[in-house]
Structure formats: structure tokens, C-alpha cells
C-alpha positions in Angstrom: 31.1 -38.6 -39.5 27.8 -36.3 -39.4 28.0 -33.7 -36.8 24.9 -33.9 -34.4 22.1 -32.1 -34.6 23.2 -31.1 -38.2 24.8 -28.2 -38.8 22.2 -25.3 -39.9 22.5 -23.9 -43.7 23.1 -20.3 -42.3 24.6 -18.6 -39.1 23.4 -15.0 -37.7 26.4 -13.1 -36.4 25.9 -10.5 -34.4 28.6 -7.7 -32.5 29.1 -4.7 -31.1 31.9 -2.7 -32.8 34.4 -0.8 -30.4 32.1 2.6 -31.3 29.2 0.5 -29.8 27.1 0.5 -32.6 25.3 -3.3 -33.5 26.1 -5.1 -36.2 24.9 -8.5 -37.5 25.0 -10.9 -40.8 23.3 -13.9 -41.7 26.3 -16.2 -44.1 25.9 -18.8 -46.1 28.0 -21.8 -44.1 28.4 -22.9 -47.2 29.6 -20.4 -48.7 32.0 -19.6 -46.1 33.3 -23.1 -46.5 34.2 -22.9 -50.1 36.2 -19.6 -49.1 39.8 -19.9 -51.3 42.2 -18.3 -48.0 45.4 -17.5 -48.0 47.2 -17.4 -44.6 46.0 -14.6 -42.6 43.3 -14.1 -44.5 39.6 -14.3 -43.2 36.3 -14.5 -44.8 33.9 -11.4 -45.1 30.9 -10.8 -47.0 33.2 -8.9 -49.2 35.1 -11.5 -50.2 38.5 -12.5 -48.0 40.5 -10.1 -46.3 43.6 -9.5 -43.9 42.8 -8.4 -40.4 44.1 -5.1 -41.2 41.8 -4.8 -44.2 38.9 -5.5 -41.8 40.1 -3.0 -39.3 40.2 -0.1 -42.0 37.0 -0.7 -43.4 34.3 1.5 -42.3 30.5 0.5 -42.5 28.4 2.8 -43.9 
């Protein structure tokens, strides 16, 4: 079953970290699909990552 309207070939996602500084990407749903997790794992533009991996890395 097709979702309706279709799904869009990218997402914008946009935040405010707890320092209050913005942040936003633009993924590839497709690429995001085709992520290979493990459990507890979630996808970044970095490739995937465990919460506490996401919590230690710093933005620059």
C-alpha cells in the first residue's frame, strides 16, 4: 500500500540543542531507510550511532 500524499525524497530536521544553539539537516529518506542498525543504534549523518555516542559528540 502507497502512503498518501507520497512520501517526499528528503526530510529537513531542525532542533534546538540544550545550549540553545539551532541545528538542522536535510536526509536522504532513502538513505536513512537502507541504514544497517543494530539495537540501540540510531542513524546520523555520520553513519549509525548509540545514544551515548550522539550525546558525546560535539558540533563544531
Amino acid at each position: 500500500m502507497r502512503p498518501s500524499p507520497p512520501l517526499p525524497r528528503t526530510l529537513d530536521v531542525a532542533y534546538l540543542d540544550p545550549s540553545g544553539e539551532g541545528r538542522d539537516y536535510v536526509v536522504s529518506l532513502r538513505t536513512v531507510a537502507a541504514a544497517k542498525l543494530k539495537p540501540g543504534q540510531y542513524w546520523t549523518e555520520d553513519g549509525p550511532r548509540t545514544a551515548a555516542q550522539i550525546d558525546c559528540h560535539t558540533v563544531t
